[in-house]
C-alpha positions in Angstrom: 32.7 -40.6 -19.7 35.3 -42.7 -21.6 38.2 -43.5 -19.5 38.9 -44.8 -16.1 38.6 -43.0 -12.9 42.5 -42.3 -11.5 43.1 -43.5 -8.4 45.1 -40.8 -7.1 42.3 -38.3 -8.2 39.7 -40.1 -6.2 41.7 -39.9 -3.1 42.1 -36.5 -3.3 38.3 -36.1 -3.1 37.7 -38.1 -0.6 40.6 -36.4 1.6 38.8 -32.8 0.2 35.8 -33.7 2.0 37.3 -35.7 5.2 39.1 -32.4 6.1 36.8 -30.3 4.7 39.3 -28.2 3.0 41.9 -27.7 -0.1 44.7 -27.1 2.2 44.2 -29.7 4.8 43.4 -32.2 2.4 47.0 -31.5 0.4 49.0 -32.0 3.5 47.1 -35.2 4.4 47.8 -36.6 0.3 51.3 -34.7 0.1 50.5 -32.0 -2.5 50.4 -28.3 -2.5 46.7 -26.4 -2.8 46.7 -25.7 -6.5 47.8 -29.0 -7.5 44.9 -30.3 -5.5 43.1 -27.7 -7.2 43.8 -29.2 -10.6 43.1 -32.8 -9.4 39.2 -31.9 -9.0 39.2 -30.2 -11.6 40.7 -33.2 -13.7 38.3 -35.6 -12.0 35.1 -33.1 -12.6 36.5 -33.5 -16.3 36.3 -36.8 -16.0 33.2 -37.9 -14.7 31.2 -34.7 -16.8 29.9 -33.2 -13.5 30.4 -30.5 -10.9 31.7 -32.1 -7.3 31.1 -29.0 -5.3 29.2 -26.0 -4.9 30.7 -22.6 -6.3 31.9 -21.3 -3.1 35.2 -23.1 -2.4 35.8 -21.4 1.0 33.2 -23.3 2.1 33.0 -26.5 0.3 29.6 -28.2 0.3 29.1 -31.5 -2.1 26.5 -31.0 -5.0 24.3 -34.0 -5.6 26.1 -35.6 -8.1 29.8 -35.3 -5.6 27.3 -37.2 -2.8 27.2 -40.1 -5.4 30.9 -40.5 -6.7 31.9 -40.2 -2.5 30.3 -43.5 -1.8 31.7 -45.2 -5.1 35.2 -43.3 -4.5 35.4 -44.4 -1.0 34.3 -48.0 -1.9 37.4 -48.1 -4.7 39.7 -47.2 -2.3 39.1 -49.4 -0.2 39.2 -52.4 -2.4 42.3 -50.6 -3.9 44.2 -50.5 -0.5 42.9 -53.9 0.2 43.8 -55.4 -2.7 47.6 -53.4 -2.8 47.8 -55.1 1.0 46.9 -58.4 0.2 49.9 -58.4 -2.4 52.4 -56.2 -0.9 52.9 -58.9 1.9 51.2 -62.1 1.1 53.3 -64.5 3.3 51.8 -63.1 6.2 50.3 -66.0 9.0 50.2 -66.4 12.8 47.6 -65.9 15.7 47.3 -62.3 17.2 44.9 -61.7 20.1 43.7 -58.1 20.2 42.1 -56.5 23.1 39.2 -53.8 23.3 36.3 -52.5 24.7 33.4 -53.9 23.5 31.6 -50.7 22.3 34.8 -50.3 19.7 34.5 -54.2 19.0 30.7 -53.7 17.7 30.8 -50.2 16.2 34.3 -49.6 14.8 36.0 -52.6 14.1 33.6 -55.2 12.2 34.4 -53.5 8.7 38.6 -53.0 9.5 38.6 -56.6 10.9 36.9 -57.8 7.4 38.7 -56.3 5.3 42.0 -57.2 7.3 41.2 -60.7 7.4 40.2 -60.9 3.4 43.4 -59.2 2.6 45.5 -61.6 4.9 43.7 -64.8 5.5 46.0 -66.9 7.4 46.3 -64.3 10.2 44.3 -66.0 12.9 42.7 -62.9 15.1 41.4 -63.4 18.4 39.4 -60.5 20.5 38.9 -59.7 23.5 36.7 -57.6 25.0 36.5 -55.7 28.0 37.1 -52.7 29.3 40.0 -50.3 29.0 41.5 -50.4 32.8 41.7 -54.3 32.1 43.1 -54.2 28.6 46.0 -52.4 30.3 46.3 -54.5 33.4 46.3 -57.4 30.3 48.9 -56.1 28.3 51.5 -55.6 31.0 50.4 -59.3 31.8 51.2 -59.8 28.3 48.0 -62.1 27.5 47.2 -59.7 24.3 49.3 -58.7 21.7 47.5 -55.8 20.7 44.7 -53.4 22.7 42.7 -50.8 21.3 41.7 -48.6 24.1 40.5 -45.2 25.3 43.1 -42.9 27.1 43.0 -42.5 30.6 44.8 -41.0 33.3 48.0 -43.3 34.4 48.3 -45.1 31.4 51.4 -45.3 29.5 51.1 -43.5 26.2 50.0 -45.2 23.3 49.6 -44.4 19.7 46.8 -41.8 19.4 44.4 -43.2 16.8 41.5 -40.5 16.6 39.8 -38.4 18.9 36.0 -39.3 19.1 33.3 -37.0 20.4 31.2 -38.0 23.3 27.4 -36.7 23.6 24.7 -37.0 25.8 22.8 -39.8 25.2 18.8 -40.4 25.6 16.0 -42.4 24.7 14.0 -41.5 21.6 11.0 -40.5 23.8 10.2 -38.8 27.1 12.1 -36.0 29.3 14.4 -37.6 31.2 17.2 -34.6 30.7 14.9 -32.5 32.4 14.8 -34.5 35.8 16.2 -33.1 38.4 18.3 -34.5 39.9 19.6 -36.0 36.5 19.4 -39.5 35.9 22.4 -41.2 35.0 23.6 -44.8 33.7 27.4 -44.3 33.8 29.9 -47.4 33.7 31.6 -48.4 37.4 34.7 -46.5 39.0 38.1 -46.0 36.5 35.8 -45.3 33.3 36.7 -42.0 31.1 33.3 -41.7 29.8 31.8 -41.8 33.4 34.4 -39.2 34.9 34.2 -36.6 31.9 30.1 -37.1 32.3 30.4 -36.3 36.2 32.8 -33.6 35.4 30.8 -31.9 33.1 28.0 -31.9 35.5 29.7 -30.8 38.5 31.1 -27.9 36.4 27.7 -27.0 35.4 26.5 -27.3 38.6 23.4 -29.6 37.8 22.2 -31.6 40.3 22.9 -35.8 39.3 22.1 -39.3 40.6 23.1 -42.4 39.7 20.4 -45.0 38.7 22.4 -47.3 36.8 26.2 -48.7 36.9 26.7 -51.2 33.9 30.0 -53.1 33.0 29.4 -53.2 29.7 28.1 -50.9 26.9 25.5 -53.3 25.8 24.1 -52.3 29.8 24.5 -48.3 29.1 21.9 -48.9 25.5 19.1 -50.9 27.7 19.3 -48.3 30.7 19.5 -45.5 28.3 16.7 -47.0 25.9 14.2 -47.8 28.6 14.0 -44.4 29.6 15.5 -45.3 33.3 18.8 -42.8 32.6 20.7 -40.3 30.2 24.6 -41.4 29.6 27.7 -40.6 27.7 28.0 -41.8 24.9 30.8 -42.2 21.9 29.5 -40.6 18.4 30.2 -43.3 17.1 27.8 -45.6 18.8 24.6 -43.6 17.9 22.2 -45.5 16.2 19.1 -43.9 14.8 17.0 -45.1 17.9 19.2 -42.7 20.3 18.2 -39.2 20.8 21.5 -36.8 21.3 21.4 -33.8 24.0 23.2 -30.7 23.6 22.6 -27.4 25.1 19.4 -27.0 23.8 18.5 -29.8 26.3 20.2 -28.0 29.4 23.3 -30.3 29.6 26.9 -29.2 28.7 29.3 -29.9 26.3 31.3 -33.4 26.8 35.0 -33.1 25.4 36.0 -35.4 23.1 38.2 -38.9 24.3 41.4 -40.3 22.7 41.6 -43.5 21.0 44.4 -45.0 21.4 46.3 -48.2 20.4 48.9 -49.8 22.5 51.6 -53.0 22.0 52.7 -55.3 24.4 55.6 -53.8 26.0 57.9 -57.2 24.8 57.6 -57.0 21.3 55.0 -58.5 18.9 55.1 -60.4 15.3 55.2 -59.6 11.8 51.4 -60.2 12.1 50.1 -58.3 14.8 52.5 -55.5 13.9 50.7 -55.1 10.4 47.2 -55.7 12.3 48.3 -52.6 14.7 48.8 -50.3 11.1 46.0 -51.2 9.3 43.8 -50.5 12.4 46.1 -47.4 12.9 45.4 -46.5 9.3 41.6 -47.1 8.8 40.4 -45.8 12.0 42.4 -42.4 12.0 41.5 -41.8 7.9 37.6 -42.7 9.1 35.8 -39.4 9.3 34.7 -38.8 12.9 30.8 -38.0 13.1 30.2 -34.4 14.8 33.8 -33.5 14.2 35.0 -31.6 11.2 
């Protein structure tokens, strides 16, 4: 391997495998299927390996296409950071963005990083509660900007991502086979508690509530102590949660929307590019358990 990886070329694989398909991935970089179709085949010339298995109806990475992801995905990163940081390098001011915390710990830290490296005199304050008081917030207008999840009665924002939501257990014991199930839900007005009450009710299996928590870090302790099952984003899974499915006798959970809201007034050059770039990172992020 003698020359430099193309940019362009690496974004194409990346989009390949966040879509998981030749066509999808075109429309999402603005090309047409056998032009994509060249591009790997340009960047499998380039790096002296095969990317993906034979069968390109179903596209499955070989060994060597797991390694250039991570270093693809890391370059383009630092390329659209690096393209930000000099496409708009006056930009300054305080913006305070609102969200839940569970977003705040699991999906932000990296976007706000990167954000801040690329613009450092855009001062960002968070805060962080829950959705139904983001909203009461913004209409207040104490917060610029609110990352939030969807509910009913809300005035439509800008839908970032759908996330799935699973049943979520400690690592051991049986607590999804109690009867009646045990449950640590958030209080009254949460989607992820009505959707997990809905599902139930649907199913007809028998619940009870053993735990009400106001924040997230409340649903992990209940959840991890074996007390309670709950509802959980994908994203939040950590390796010391054990998922349910229908194996376990509990059904499906639909998926929620993300969604990212302005104050209703207006809002400045800098909280206006904050809004994008969250806009942009969290929707190109792949969502776990979704294709």
């Amino acid at each position: 391997m003698n020359q430099d990886l193309d940019i362009s070329l690496l974004r194409t694989f990346v989009a390949i495998v966040d879509t998981g398909g030749l066509t999808s991935a075109g429309k999402k970089v603005g090309r047409t299927q056998p032009a994509i179709t060249h591009q790997i085949k340009r960047l499998e010339g380039l790096v002296g390996r095969t990317l993906f298995g034979e069968n390109r109806r179903q596209l499955v990475l070989t060994p060597d296409g797991e390694v250039l992801l991570e270093f693809a995905r890391s370059m383009l990163r630092l390329n659209d950071e690096a393209r930000g940081r000099f496409s708009m390098p006056g930009i300054a001011g305080h913006v305070t963005l609102g969200t839940p915390d569970l977003y705040a710990a699991y999906l932000l830290p990296e976007v706000l990083d990167n954000f801040s490296r690329a613009h450092p005199n855009v001062e960002i304050h968070l805060r962080c509660t829950r959705s139904v008081y983001l909203s009461a917030a913004l209409e207040r207008e104490e917060i610029d900007i609110a990352l939030m999840t969807n509910q009913p009665g809300f005035r439509r924002g800008e839908l970032i991502r759908h996330e799935p939501v699973v049943w979520a257990a400690s690592p051991s014991g049986t607590q999804e086979l109690r009867r009646p199930l045990p449950l640590a839900l958030l209080p009254q007005g949460s989607v992820y508690r009505q959707i997990a009450i809905d599902a139930l009710n649907t199913a007809d299996l028998p619940w009870t509530l053993r735990s009400i928590c106001d924040s997230f870090a409340g649903l992990q302790a209940a959840v991890l102590s074996g007390i309670a099952v709950s509802a959980f984003p994908r994203c939040t899974i950590t390796p010391n949660i054990r998922i349910l499915s229908k194996g376990d006798g509990l059904p499906e959970l639909p998926s929620i929307e993300m969604v990212l809201h302005r104050k209703e007034q207006g809002i400045s050059e800098a909280a206006e590019q904050l809004a994008r770039y969250i806009a942009r990172e969290l929707g190109n992020l792949p969502s776990s358990g979704e294709g």
